[in-house]
Every structure is written in C-alpha cells, then in structure tokens.
C-alpha positions in Angstrom: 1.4 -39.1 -3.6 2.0 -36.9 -6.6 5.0 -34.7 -6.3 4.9 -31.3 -7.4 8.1 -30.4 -9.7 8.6 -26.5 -9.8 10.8 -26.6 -13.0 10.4 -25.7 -17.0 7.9 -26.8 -18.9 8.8 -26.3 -22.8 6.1 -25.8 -24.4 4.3 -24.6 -21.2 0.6 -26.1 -20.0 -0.5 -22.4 -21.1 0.8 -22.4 -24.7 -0.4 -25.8 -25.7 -3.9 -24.7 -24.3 -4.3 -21.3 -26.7 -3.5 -24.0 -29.7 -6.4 -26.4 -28.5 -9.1 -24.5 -27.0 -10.4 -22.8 -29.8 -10.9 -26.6 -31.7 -13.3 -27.6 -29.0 -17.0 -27.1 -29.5 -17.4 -25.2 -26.2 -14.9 -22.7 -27.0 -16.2 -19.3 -26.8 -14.0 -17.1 -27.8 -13.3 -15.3 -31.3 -9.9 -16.0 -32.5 -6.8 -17.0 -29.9 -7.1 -16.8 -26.0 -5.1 -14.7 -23.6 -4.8 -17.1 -20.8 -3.9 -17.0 -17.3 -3.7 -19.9 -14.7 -6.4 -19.1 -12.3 -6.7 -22.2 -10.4 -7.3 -25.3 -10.0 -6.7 -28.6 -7.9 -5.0 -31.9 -8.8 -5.8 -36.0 -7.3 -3.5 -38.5 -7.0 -3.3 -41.7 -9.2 -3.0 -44.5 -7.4 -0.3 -46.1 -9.1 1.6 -43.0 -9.3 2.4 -43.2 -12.7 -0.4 -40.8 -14.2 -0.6 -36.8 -13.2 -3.9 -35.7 -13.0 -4.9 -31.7 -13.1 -8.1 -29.7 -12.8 -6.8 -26.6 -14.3 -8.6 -23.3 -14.4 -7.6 -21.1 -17.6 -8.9 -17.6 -17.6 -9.3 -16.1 -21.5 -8.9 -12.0 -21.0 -9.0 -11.7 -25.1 -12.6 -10.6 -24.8 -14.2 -7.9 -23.3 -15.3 -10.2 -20.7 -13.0 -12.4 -18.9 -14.1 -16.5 -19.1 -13.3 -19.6 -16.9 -12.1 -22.4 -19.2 -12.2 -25.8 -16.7 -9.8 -27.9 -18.5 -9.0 -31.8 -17.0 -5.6 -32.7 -18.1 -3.1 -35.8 -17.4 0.4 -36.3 -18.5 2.0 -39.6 -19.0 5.3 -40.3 -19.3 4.6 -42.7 -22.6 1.5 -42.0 -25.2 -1.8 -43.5 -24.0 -2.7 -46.0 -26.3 -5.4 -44.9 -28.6 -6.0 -41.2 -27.4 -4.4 -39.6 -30.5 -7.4 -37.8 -30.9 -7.7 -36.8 -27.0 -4.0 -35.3 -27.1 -3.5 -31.3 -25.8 0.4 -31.3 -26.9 3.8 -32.6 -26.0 6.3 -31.0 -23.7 9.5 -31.3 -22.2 9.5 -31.6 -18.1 13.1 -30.5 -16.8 13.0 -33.1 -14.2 10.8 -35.9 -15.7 11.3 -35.8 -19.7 9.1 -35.8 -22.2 5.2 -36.2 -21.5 2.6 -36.5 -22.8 -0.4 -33.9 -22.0 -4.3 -35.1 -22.6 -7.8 -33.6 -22.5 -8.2 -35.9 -19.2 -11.8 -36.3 -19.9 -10.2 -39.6 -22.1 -8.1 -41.0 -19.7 -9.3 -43.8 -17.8 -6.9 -42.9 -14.7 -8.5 -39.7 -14.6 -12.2 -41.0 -15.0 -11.7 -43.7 -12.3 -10.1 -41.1 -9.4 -12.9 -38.4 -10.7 -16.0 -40.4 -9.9 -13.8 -42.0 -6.8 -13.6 -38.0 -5.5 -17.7 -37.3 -5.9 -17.9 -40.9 -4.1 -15.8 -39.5 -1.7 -12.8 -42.0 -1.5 -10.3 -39.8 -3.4 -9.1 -36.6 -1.7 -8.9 -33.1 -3.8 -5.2 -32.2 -3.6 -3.4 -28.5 -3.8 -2.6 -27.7 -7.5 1.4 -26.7 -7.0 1.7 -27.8 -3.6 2.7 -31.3 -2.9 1.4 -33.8 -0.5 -1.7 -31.0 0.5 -5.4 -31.3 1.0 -7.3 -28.8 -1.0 -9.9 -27.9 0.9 -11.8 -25.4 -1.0 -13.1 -28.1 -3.2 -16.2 -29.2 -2.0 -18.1 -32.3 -2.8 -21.2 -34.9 -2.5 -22.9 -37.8 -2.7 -26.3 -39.2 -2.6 -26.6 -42.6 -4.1 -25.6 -45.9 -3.0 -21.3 -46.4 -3.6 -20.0 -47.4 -6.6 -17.6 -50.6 -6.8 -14.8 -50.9 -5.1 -12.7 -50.5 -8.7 -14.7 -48.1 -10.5 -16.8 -48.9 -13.3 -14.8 -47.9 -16.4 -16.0 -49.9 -19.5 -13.7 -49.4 -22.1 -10.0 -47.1 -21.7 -12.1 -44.0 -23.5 -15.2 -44.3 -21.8 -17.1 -42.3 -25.1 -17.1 -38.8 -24.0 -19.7 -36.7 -26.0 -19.0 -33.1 -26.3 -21.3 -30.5 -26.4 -21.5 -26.3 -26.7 -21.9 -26.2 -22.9 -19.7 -29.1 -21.6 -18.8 -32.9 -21.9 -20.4 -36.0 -20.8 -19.5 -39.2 -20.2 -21.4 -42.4 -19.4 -21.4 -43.3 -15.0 -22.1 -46.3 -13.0 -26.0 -47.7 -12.9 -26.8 -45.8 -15.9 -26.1 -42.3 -14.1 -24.0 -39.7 -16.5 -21.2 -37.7 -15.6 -21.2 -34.2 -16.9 -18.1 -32.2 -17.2 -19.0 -28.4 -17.0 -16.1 -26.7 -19.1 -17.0 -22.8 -19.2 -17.6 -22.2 -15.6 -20.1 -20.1 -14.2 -19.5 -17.8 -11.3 -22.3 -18.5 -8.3 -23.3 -14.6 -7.7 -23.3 -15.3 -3.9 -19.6 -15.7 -3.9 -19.8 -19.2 -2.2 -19.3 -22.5 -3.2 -22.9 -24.0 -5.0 -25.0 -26.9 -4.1 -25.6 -29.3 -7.3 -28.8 -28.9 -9.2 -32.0 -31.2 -7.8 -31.6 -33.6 -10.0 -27.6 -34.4 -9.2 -26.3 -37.6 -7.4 -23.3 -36.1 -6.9 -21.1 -33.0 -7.3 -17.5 -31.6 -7.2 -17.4 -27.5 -7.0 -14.1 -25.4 -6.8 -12.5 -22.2 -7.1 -10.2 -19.6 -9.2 -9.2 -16.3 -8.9 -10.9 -13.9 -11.0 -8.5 -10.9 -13.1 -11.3 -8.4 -10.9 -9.3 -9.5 -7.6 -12.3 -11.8 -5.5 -12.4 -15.7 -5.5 -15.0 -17.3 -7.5 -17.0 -20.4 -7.4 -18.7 -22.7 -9.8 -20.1 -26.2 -10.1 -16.9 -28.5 -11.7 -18.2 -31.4 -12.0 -22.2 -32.9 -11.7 -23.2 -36.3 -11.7 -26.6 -36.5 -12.6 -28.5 -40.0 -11.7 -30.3 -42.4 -14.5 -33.5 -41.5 -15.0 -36.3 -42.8 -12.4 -33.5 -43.3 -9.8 
C-alpha cells in the first residue's frame, strides 16, 4: 500500500513538468506551459519501494486548454540506466531526495500497468491513501498474461510518437500510451477502439468546471489475433 505524504515537494511535480514537456515529441504547445494538476490516479508497487502516478497536467498557455497524461514514478535511488527517461530531482519533506521518471521507462510501472488492463492491479485515489479509485475504468479481452508480467528488458523500448507512446506487450500485442488526451463529447467514460484487447480510461477536471473523460491507456492485440 502506497502512503500518501501531504508535505513539500522542492522542486514541485508541476515545475519539473513545464521544464520537460516541451522536449517531448507530443508536446503541443508554443513555448512554456501554464499547468494545473487536474487529475489523475496512482497503483501500488508491490514491493513498495517504487511510487507510481497517472498524472493529469492541464496547459492553459493557449487559447485552448490541453490534457497532458503524464506516467511518473519516483525512486528513492536512480534507476539504473534511465538517464535519458529522467523528469527532475526533488526534495520530499518526509522521504528525501527522489528521483522522478517519465514512468513509461520503468519496468515497475510497466509490470503494474498491463497487470491493471489484466485486471489484477487495482486503480488507486491520487492523494488519498489506501483508496480505490473508481472512476477509472478498465478491460480485457484476451487470454491472461503470466503470472509475472512479461517485461523483456528494464526499458522495455518505448517509441514515441506526435500522438503518444508505445511500448512492445505480451504475445506480440502493443501497448499504447495516449499522452494528449481527448475529451469523449458524451461526457462519459469511452469504450476502447474495435481493435483493442484492452483498455484503461480516466478522468480530470476541466478549467470550464465539468469532469472529462478520455481513453488512458489502449492495448491493441498483434495482428491476426
């Protein structure tokens, strides 16, 4: 069970995030965010040694606001060979100094990701501890994957792209990481596209005032399958 620590963060999550976003590839914006903590959930890692969070970061620097869905973990030691996958550094005012990753790169977070769409990990609340977040919804189609998850090597290869990231799945299926999220207009959470084996869909509050809800997380099944 992760516990939820209401105390400083120095730099906060929100600071090292206007630094970083703009250097990724699905970065829309012109120039430096204006961003707000919309939302969000968090999973647990099983060895409790790994915090894993599913933040939503509105940009309002535009004339449109945007969704930014931005995995992060933070480790209380660097993770060996992520120097390229590191957000920032910050200083936790109960914990100490940790280390903050685009989560996408971390194997913890890969594992308990896939283990969520399976359905054996539980969505938890985002600053509440020991709380089911039930506004995430999921699904699965396909068959189970192992018991441990299938992670192949600690960075399992992510490839970004202008709409989002993917990263290889079990049984040749990909895992695609939707990082500017798109509102469903019906103002309900969205079923995953025909061709998914899987899903994870949340929530945020929008700067307008109403919830909104978009697709997370899609895992889309090898081809012929």
């Amino acid at each position: 069970m992760a516990i939820i620590h209401h105390t400083t963060l120095k730099p906060t999550k929100l600071e090292l995030l206007t630094d970083w976003l703009p250097t990724r590839p699905w970065y829309v914006g012109d120039g430096a965010p204006e961003l707000v903590k919309a939302g969000g959930f968090r999973l647990d890692d099983p060895e409790g040694e790994v915090g894993i969070e599913f933040m939503v970061a509105v940009d309002e620097s535009g004339p449109e606001p945007v969704a930014y869905h931005v995995p992060l973990t933070y480790r209380g030691a660097p993770l060996p060979g992520a120097e390229h996958a590191l957000v920032g550094t910050m200083e936790h005012g109960v914990l100490g100094p940790r280390w903050a990753y685009d989560g996408i790169h971390d194997p913890v977070l890969y594992g308990e990701l896939l283990a969520l769409v399976e359905g054996r990990a539980q969505a938890m609340a985002q600053s509440i501890t020991d709380t089911p977040d039930h506004e995430i919804t999921r699904s699965y189609t396909g068959k189970g994957f192992p018991a441990t998850p299938l992670v192949p090597t600690p960075d399992p290869t992510p490839t970004d792209t202008p709409a989002g990231t993917e990263l290889p799945a079990p049984d040749g299926s990909t895992l695609r990481i939707n990082r500017v999220l798109r509102p469903d207009p019906s103002g309900v959470p969205p079923l995953p596209p025909q061709e998914a084996a899987g899903h994870v869909a949340g929530a945020w509050q929008t700067p307008e005032g109403p919830r909104a809800h978009a697709l997370f997380a899609v895992l889309l099944a090898a081809p012929g399958n």
